[in-house]
Structures are given as C-alpha cells and as structure tokens.
N, CA, C and O atoms as a GROMACS GRO file, in nm:
protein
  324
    1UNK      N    1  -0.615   0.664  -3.437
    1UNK     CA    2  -0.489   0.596  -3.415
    1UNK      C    3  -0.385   0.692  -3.357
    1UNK      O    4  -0.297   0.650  -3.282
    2UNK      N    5  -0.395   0.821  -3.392
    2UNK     CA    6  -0.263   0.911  -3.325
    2UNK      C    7  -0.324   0.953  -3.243
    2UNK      O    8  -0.282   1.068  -3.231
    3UNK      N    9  -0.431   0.930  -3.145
    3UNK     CA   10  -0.466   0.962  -3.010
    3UNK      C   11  -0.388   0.880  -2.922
    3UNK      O   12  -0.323   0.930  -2.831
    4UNK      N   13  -0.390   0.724  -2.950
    4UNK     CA   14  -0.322   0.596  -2.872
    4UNK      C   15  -0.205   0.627  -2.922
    4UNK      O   16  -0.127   0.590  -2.835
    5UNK      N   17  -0.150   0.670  -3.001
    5UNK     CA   18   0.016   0.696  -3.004
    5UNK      C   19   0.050   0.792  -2.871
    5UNK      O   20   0.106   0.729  -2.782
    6UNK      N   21   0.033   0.898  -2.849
    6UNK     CA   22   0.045   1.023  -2.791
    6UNK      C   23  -0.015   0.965  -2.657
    6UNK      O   24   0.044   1.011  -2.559
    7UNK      N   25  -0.119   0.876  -2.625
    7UNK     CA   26  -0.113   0.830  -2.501
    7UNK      C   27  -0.049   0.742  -2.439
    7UNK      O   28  -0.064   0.729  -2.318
    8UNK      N   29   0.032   0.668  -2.508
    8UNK     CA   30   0.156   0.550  -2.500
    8UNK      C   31   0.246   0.626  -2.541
    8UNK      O   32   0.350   0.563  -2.563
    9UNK      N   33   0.254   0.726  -2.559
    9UNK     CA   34   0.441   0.832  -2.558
    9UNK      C   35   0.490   0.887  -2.434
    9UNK      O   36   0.594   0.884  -2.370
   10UNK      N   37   0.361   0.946  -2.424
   10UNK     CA   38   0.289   1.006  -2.253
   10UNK      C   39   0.322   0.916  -2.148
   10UNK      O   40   0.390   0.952  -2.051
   11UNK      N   41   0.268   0.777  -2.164
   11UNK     CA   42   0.273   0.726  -2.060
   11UNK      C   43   0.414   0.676  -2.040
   11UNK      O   44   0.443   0.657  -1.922
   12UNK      N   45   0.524   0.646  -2.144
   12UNK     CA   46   0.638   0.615  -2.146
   12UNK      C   47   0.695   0.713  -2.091
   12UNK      O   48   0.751   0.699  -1.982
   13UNK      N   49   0.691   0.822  -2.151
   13UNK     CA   50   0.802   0.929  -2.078
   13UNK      C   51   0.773   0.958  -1.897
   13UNK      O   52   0.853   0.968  -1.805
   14UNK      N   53   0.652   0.962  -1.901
   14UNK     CA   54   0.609   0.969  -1.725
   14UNK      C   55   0.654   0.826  -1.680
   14UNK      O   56   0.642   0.831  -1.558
   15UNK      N   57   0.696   0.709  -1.712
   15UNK     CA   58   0.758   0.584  -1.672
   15UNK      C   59   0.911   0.616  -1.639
   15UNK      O   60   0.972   0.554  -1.553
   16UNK      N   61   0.962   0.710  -1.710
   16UNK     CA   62   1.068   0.754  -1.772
   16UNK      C   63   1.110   0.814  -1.647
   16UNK      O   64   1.195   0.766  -1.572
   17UNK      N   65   1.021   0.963  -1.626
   17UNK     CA   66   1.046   1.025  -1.518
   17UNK      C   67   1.064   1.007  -1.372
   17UNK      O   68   1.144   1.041  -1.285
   18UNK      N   69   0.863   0.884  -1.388
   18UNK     CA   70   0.913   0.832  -1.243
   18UNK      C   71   1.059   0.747  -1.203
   18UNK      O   72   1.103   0.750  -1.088
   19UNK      N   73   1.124   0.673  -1.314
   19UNK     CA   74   1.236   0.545  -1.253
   19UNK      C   75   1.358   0.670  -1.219
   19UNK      O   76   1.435   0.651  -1.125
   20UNK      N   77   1.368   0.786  -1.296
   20UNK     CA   78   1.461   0.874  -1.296
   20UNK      C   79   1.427   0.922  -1.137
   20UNK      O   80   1.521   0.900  -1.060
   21UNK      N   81   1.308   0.985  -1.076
   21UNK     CA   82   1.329   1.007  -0.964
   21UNK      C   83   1.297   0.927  -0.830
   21UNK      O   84   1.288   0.970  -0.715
   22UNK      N   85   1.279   0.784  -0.885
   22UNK     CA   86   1.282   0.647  -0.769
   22UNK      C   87   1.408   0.607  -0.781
   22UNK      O   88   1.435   0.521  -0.696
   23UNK      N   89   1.551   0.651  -0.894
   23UNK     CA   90   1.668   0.620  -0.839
   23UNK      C   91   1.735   0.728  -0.712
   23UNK      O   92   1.813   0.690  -0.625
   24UNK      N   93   1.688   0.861  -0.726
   24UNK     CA   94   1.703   0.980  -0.692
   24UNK      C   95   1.676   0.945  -0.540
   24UNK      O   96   1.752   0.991  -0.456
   25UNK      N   97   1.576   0.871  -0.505
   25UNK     CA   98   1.512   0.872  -0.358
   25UNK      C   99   1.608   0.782  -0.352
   25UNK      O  100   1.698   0.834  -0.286
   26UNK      N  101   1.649   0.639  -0.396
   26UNK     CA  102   1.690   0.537  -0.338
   26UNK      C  103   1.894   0.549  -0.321
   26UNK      O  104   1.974   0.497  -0.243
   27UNK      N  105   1.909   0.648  -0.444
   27UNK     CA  106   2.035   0.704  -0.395
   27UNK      C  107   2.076   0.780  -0.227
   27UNK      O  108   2.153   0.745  -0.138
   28UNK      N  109   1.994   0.882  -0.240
   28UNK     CA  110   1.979   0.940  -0.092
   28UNK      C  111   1.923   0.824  -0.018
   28UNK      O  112   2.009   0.792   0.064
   29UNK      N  113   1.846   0.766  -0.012
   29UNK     CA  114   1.846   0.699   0.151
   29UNK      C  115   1.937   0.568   0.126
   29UNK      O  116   1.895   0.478   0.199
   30UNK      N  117   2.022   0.535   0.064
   30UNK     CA  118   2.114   0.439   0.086
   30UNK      C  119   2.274   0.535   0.136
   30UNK      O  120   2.374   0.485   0.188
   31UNK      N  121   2.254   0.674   0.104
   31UNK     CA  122   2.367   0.766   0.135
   31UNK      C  123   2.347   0.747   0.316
   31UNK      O  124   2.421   0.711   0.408
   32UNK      N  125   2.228   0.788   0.305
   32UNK     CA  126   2.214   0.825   0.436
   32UNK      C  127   2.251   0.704   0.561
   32UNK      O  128   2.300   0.705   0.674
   33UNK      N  129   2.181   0.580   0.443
   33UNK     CA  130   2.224   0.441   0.568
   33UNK      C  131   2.399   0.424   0.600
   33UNK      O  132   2.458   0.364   0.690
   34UNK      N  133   2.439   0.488   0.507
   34UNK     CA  134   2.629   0.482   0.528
   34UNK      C  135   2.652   0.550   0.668
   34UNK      O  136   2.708   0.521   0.774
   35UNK      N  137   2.574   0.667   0.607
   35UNK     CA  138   2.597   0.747   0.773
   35UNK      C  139   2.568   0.739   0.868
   35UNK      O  140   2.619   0.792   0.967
   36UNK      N  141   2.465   0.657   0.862
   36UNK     CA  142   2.408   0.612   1.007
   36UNK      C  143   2.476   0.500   1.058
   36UNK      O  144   2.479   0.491   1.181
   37UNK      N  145   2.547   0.387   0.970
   37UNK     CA  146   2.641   0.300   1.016
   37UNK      C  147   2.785   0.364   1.087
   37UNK      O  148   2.848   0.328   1.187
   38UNK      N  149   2.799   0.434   1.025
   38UNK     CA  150   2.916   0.520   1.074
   38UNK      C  151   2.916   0.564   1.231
   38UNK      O  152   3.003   0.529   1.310
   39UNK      N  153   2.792   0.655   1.264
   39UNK     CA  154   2.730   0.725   1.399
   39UNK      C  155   2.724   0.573   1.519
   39UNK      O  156   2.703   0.578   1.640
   40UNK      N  157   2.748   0.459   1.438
   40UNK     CA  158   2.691   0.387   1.521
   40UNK      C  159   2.792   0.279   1.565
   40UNK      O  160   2.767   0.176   1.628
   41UNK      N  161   2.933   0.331   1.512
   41UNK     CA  162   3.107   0.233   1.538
   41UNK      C  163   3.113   0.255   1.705
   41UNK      O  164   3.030   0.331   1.756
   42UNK      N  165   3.177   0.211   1.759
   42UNK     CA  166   3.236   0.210   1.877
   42UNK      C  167   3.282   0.308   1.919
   42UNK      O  168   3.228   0.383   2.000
   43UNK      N  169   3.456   0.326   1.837
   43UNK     CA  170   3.477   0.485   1.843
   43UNK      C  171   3.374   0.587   1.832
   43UNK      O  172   3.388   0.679   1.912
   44UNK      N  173   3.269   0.594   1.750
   44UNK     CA  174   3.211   0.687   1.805
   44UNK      C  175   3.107   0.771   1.919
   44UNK      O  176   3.061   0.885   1.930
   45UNK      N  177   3.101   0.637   1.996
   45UNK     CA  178   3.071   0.640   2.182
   45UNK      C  179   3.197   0.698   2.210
   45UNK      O  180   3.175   0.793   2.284
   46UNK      N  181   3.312   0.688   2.188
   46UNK     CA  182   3.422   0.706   2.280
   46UNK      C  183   3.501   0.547   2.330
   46UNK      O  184   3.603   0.536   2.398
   47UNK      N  185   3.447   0.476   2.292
   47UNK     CA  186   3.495   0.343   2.352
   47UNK      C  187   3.557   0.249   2.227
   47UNK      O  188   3.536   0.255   2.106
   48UNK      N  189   3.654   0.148   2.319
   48UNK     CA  190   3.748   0.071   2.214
   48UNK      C  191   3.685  -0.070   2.241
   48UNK      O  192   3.628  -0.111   2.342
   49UNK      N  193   3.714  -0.141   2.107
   49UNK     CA  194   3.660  -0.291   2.091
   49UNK      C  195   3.769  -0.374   2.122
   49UNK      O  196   3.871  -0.382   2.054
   50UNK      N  197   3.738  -0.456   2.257
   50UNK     CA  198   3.802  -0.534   2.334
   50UNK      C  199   3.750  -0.672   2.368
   50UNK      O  200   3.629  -0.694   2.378
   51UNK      N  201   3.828  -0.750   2.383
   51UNK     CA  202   3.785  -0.925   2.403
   51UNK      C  203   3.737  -0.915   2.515
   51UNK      O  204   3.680  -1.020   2.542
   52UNK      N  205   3.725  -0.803   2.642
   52UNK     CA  206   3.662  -0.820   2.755
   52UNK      C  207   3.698  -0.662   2.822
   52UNK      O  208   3.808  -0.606   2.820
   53UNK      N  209   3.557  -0.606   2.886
   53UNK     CA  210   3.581  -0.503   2.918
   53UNK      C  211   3.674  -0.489   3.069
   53UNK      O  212   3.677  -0.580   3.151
   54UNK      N  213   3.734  -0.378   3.084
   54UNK     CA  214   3.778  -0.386   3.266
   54UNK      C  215   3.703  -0.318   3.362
   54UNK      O  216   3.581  -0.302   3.370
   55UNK      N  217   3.791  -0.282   3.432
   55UNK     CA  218   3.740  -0.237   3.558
   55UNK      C  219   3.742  -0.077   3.523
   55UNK      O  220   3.837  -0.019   3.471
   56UNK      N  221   3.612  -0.015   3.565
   56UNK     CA  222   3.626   0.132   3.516
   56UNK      C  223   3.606   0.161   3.376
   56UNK      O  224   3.663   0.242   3.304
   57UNK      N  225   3.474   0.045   3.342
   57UNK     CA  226   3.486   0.016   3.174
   57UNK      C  227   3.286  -0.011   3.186
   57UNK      O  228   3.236  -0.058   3.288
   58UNK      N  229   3.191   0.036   3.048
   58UNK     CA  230   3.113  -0.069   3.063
   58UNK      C  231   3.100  -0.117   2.930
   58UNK      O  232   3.158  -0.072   2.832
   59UNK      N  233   3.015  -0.216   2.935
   59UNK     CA  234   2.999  -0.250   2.757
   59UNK      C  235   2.859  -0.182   2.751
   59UNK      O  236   2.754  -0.188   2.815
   60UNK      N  237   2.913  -0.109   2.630
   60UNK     CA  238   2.796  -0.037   2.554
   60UNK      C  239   2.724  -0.149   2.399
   60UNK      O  240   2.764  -0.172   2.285
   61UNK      N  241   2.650  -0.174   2.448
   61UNK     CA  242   2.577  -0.252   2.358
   61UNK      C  243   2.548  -0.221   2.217
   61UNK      O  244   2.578  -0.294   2.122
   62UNK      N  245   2.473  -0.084   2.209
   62UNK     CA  246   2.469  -0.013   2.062
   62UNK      C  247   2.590   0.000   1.939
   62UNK      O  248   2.575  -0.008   1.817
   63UNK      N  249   2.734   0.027   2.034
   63UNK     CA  250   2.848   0.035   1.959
   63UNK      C  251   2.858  -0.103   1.884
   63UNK      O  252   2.850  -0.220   1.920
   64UNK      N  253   2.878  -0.046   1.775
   64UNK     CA  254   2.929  -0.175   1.660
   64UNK      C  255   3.103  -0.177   1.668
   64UNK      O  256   3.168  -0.074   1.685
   65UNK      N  257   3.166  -0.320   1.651
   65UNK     CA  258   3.253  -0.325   1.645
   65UNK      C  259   3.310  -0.393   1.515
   65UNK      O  260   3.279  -0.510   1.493
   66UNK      N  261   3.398  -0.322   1.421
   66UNK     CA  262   3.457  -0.411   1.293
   66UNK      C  263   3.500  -0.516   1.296
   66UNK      O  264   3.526  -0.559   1.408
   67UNK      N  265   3.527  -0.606   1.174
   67UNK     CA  266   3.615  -0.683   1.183
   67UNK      C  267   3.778  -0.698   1.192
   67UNK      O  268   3.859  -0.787   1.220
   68UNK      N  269   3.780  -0.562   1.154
   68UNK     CA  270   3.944  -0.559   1.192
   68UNK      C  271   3.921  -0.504   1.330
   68UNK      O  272   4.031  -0.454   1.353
   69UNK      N  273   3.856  -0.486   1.423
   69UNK     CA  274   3.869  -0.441   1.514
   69UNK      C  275   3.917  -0.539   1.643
   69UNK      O  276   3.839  -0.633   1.656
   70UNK      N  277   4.027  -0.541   1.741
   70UNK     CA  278   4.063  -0.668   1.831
   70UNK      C  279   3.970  -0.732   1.893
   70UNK      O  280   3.987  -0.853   1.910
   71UNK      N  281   3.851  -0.670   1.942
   71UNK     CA  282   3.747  -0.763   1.976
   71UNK      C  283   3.604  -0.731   1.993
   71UNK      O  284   3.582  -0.610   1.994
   72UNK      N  285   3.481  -0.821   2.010
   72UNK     CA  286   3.375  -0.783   1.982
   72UNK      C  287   3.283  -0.735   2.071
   72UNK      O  288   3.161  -0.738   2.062
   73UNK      N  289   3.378  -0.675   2.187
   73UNK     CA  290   3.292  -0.620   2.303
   73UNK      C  291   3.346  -0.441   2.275
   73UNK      O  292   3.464  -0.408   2.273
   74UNK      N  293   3.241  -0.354   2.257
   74UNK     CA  294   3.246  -0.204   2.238
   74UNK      C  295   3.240  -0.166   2.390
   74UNK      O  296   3.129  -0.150   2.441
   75UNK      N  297   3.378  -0.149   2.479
   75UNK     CA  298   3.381  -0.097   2.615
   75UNK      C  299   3.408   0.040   2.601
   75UNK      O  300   3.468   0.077   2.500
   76UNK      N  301   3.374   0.121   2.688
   76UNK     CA  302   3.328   0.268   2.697
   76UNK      C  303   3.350   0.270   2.821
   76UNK      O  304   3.287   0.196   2.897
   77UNK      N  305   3.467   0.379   2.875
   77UNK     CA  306   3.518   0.402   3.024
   77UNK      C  307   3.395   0.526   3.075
   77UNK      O  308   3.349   0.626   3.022
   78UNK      N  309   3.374   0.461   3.198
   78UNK     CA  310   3.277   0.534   3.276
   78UNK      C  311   3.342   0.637   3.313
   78UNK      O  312   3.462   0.623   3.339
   79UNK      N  313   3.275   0.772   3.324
   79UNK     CA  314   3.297   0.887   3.369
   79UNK      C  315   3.274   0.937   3.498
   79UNK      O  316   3.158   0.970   3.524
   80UNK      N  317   3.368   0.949   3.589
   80UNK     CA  318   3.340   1.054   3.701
   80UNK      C  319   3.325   1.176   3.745
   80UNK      O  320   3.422   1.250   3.763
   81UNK      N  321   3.202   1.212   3.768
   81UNK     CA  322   3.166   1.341   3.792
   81UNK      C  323   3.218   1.460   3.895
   81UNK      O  324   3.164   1.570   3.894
   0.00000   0.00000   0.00000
C-alpha cells in the first residue's frame, strides 16, 4: 500500500510541476504576441491612418490601423531616391 501512495504523490507533484511550467511557456508567448502587435501599427511603417491615401502616398497593407485612429487606410509616403 505505501508503494501506490509514493506513486500518486510522485505523480501529483510532477502534475504540479508540469502546469507550473505550461503557465511559464504560455506567459512568454502571449508577452511576445503584444509585441508583435505593436511592430505591426501603422506608425510603425512610418505611415498615418487615413480615410484615403494621396498623391505621393501608398497604402501599405500590413500596417494595422486602431480604432481611435482617423481612418482605416495605413498610407506610407513614398520615398525619393
């Protein structure tokens, strides 16, 4: 009988350990998805969120634009070399 104790203590505490370091992983890669939302705003192309891009403008597709932001086109002024 105190063999099956000590193997159901065992197996609890290693239950124990794994949920302790499956919060550990799921903390870091939900950190990381913040940051990658971030890398991926408008401003950070360089371009502002506008109801329509202009002339000397293109829409960059990847840029995300907020909701407080004036509008849902991420335009990014073309550069001359």
């Amino acid at each position: 009988m105190r063999k099956k104790a000590e193997l159901s203590m065992n197996i609890i505490i290693m239950a124990i350990i794994g949920l302790i370091i499956l919060a550990i992983v799921a903390y870091l890669i939900f950190q990381r998805l913040g940051q990658t939302e971030q890398a991926t705003l408008c401003t950070s192309f360089g371009g502002e969120c506008k109801q329509s891009c202009g002339q000397g403008e293109f829409r960059n597709f990847a840029g995300i634009c907020t909701d407080q932001d004036p509008g849902p086109l991420c335009c990014v002024p073309t550069t001359t070399s």
